[in-house]
Each structure stands twice: as C-alpha cells, then as structure tokens.
C-alpha positions in Angstrom: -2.6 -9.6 26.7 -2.5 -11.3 30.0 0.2 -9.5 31.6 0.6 -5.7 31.3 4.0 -4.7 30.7 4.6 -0.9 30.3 3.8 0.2 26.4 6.3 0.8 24.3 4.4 0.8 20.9 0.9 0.6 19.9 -1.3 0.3 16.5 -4.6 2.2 17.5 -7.4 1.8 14.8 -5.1 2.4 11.7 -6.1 1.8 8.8 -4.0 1.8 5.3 -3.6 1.1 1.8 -1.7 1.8 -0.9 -2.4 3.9 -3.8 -5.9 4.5 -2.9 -6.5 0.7 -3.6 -8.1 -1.3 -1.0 -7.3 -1.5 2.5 -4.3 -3.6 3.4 -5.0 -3.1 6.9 -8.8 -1.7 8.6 -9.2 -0.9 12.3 -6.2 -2.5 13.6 -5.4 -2.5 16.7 -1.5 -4.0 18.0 -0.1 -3.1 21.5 4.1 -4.2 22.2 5.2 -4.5 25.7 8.5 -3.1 26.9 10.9 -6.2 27.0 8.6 -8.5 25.1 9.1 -10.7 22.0 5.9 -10.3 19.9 5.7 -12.1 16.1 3.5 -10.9 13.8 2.0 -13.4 11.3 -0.2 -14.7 8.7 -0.7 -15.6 4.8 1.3 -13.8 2.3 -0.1 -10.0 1.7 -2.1 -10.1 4.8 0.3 -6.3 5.9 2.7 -7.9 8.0 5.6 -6.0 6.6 3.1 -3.3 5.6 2.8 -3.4 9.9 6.8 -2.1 9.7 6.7 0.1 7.3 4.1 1.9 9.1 6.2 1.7 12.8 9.4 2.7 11.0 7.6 5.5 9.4 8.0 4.9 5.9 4.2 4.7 5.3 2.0 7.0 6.7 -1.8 5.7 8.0 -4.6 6.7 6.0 -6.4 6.9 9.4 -5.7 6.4 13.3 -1.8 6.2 15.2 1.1 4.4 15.3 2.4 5.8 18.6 6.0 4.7 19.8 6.1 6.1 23.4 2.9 8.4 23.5 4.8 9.7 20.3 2.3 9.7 17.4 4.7 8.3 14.2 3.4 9.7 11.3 2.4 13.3 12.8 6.5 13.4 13.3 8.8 16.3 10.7 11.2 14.6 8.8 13.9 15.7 12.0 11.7 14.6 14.7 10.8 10.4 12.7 14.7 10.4 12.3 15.0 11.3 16.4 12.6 8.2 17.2 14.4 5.8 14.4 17.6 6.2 16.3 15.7 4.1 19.2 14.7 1.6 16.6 16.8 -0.9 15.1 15.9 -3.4 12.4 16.9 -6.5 10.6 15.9 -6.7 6.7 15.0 -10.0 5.5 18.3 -10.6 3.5 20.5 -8.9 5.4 21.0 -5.6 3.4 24.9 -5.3 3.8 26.6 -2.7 2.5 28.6 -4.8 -0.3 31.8 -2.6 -0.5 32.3 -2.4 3.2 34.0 -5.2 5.6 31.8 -7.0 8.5 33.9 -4.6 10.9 32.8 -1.4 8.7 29.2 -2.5 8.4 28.5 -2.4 12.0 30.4 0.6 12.6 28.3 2.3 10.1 25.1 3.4 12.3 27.9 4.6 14.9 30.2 6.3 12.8 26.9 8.4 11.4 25.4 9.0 14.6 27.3 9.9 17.3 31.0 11.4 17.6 32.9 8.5 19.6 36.7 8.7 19.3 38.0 5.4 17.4 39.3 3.3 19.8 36.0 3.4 21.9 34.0 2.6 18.4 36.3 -0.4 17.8 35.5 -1.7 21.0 31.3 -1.1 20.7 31.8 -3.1 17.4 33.6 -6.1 18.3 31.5 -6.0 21.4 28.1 -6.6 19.1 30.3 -8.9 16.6 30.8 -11.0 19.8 27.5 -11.3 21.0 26.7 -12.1 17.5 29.6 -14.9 17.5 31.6 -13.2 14.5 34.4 -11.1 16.4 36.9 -13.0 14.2 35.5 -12.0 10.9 35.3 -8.4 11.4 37.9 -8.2 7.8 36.2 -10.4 5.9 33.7 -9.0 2.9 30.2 -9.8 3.1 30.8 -12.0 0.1 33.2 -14.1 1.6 30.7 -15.3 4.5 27.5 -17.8 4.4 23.9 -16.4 4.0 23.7 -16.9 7.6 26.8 -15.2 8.6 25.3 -12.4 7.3 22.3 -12.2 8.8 24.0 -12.2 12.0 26.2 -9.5 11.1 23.4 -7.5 9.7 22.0 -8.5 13.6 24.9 -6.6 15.1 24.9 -4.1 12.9 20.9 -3.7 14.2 22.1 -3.4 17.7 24.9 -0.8 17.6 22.9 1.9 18.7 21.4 -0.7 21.3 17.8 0.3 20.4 14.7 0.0 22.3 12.9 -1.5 19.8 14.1 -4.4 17.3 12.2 -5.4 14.3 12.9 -8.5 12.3 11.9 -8.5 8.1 11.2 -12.8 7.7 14.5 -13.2 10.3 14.5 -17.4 9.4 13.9 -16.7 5.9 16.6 -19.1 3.7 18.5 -20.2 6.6 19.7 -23.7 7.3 18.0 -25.2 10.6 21.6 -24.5 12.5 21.9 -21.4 11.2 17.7 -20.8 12.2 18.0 -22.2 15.6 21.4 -19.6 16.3 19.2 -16.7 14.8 16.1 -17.5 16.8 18.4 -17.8 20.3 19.8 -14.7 19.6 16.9 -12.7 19.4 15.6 -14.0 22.5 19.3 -13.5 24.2 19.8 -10.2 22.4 16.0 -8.7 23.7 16.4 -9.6 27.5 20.2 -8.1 27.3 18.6 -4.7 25.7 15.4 -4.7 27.9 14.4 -4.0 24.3 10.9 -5.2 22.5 11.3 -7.1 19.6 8.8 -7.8 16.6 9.0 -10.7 14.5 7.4 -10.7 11.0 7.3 -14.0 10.4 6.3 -17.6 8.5 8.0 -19.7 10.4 5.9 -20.7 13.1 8.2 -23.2 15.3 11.2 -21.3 16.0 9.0 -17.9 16.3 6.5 -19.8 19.0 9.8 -21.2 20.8 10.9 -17.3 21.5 7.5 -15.2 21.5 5.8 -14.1 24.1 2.9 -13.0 22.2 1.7 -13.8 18.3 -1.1 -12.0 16.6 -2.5 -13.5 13.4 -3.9 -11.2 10.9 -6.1 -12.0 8.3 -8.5 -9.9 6.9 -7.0 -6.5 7.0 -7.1 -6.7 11.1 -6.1 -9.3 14.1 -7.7 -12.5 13.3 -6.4 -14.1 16.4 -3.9 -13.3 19.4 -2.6 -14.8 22.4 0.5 -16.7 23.7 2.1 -19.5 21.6 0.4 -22.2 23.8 -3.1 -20.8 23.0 -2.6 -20.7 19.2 -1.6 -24.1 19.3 -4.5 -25.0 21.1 -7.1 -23.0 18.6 -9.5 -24.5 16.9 -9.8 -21.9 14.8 -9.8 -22.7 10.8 -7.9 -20.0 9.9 -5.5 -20.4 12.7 -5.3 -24.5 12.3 -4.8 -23.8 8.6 -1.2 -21.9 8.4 0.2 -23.5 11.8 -0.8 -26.9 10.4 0.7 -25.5 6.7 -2.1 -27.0 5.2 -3.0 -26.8 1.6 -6.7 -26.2 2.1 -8.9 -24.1 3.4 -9.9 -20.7 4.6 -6.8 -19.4 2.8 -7.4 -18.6 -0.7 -4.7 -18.7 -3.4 -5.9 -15.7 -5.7 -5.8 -12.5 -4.9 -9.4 -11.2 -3.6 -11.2 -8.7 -5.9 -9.8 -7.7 -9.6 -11.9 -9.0 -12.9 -12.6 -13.0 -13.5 -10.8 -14.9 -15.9 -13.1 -14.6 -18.7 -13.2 -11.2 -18.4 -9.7 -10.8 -18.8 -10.2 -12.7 -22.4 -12.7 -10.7 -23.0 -15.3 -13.6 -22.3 -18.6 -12.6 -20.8 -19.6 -14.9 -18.3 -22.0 -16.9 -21.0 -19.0 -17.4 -23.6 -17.0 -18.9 -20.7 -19.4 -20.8 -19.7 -19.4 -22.8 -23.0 -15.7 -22.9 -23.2 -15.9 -24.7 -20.3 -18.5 -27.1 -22.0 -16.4 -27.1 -25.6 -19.0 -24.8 -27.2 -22.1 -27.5 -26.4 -25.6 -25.9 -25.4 
C-alpha cells in the first residue's frame, strides 16, 4: 500500500481449501491498516467470504497465518480465538437477528453476554449505537416489523456494541434499495473513523464500496489478482479487472466452475459419442 498505517491484520502466504478439494485460496498475502476501510472483491467463489471465515477463525489455514495483532488466529485454544473475537465485530449479509428478541434486546445481546454492566449503563450503550445507527426510536419494535434495511442497520449496531477494533461486513449492500445502500455505505465510513476501527468489506458492489475504501484487492485465482486504491482500479487496464467493474458479460471470467468431468462424461458419452451428438449422429 502507499501509506503505512500500523498493522492490525495480515494474511501471510495462506493457503486453504475445503475438504481436501482444491485450493480456494494459494499463497495469499492481505495486509489491513489500523483505521482503514479495505473491500475485498471479485467473481463469485473466488474466497472472499472464505477470507472471513479464516480472520474470524472459523476455518483454519491449511498452510501460513492469519495474524490479528502479531497474534497468529488459528494457533489460538478455543478460550484464547474467543478473547480476540471480542475485538472483532461483524455484519452478516442478511442481518442475522435474533427473531424472538426486540431491536433494543438484539443489540444488548453481545453486552449482556460479555461484560457485567449494571442496566441502566447498558440501556444507555444501546440506544447510544441505535442512534448512531438512526433507529433509537425503534428499540421495541420486532425485527419483523422493520424494512430489510432497517435491519441491517440494527444488525450494524448490534456489530458495534462492544466497539471493536476490527469490523467485517458479509455482502453489506446486498438487497438494499439505493437509499437504504447509500445510508449503509455512510455509515461504515462514519462508524470506522468514530472507532479508529479497520473495516473489511466483502463485496460486489463496486460504486458505493470505491466511494468509502481506502484500499480494494481483487482476487481471482486463489490469490490477489490486483490491488491498489479505488482511483487506480478504475484506471486498470487489466481484463480481469475492466471485466467485473465494467459488469461485463464476457471475458476472462468463466461461467462454469473450473475442473470436474465434461458434459459428456457426465452422460456417460466419451468424447467421440458426443462429438456425433453434436453432428446428429453424421460421420
């Protein structure tokens, strides 16, 4: 990166699959800067979220570090990854209320289960974050009596509670209305200079995530395909790169999923017999 903010979290030569299939990810190398926005992107199955799962140490790397202040991840006991998650927060991609509980109840939950703050202080920390989230006055209301976008702002605040040093966001524009995306895509930015917190985006959405980032890498290929700031992805000439900002329907990006058997072989063709199918049966 250009500047060199103090590291918060860094990817060093991981690489990871699941199941003992192919790698998802090879030699991948990701550095976050304290206080920086950073989105994540690429095609479909390319390990963005695969990227999360590794940081929030639900997968474990077949090889190399995930290291979130010097502090390898996956080398952590089950006590000592639940310690660093309490510094994380994170934002699923639909929200992930609790159903049963109120807006008010939802964001209390993360403080009620991990610290010991009399009531009256916890009311306050909660409708502090439902404020800065713009939803103090529907702290009774069920999560099924508010919009999809609603709730992914209280799922924000519920995120923030703990104000954690690190904020990771699941597809945060997914499904939202372009009001809605806009108030989502301010927050983040308003939310990560008020924590001094990094955030990661997991994205598609490239113009609301290039209005807020201060650095994008673009995986392809099981590793960073291209990096930089917003302004010098727009400016790549890069096929891969032009393809998904541009959204367009051809080129580098293939539609199948690599490897597996051909079609023929799946209908127990060989590759002659399918050749005639495709000739109606005509030497």
């Amino acid at each position: 990166m250009p500047s060199t903010p103090e590291t918060l979290l860094e990817l060093r030569d991981v690489d990871f699959g699941y199941n003992n299939d192919r790698l998802v990810l090879s030699n991948l190398n990701l550095r976050f800067g304290r206080g920086q926005v950073v989105a994540v992107m690429g095609g479909s199955g390319c390990g963005k979220t695969t990227v999360l799962r590794l940081i929030g140490g639900l997968e474990r790397a077949r090889r190399g570090q995930v290291l979130f202040q010097g502090e390898d991840i996956g080398a952590q006991t089950r006590e000592g990854l639940y310690a660093l998650r309490r510094r994380m927060g994170m934002l699923f991609q639909f929200g992930a209320l609790f159903t049963d509980m109120s807006v008010f109840e939802n964001v209390a939950f993360a403080l009620r289960e991990h610290t010991d703050l009399p009531e009256e202080l916890l009311r306050d920390l909660v409708l502090m974050k439902l404020n800065a989230v713009g939803l103090r006055s529907a702290r009774d209301l069920a999560p099924s009596q508010i919009s999809g976008g609603m709730a992914r702002r209280v799922a924000l605040a519920r995120a923030i509670a703990l104000d954690p040093e690190l904020m990771m966001y699941d597809e945060p524009f997914a499904g939202l209305d372009p009001i809605s995306l806009g108030i989502t895509a301010n927050l983040i930015r308003a939310l990560n200079r008020a924590l001094n917190a990094t955030s990661i985006l997991v994205t598609h959405d490239v113009p609301e995530s290039f209005a807020i980032a201060d650095y994008v890498y673009f995986l392809a290929n099981g590793g960073v395909h291209a990096q930089g700031t917003p302004d010098e992805l727009r400016a790549s000439a890069d096929p891969v790169v032009r393809q998904f900002i541009d959204g367009a329907p051809d080129g580098p990006f293939k539609f199948h999923y690599p490897g597996g058997k051909s079609l023929a072989a799946d209908f127990g063709l060989d590759a002659d017999a399918n050749a005639d199918a495709k000739h109606g049966g005509r030497s």
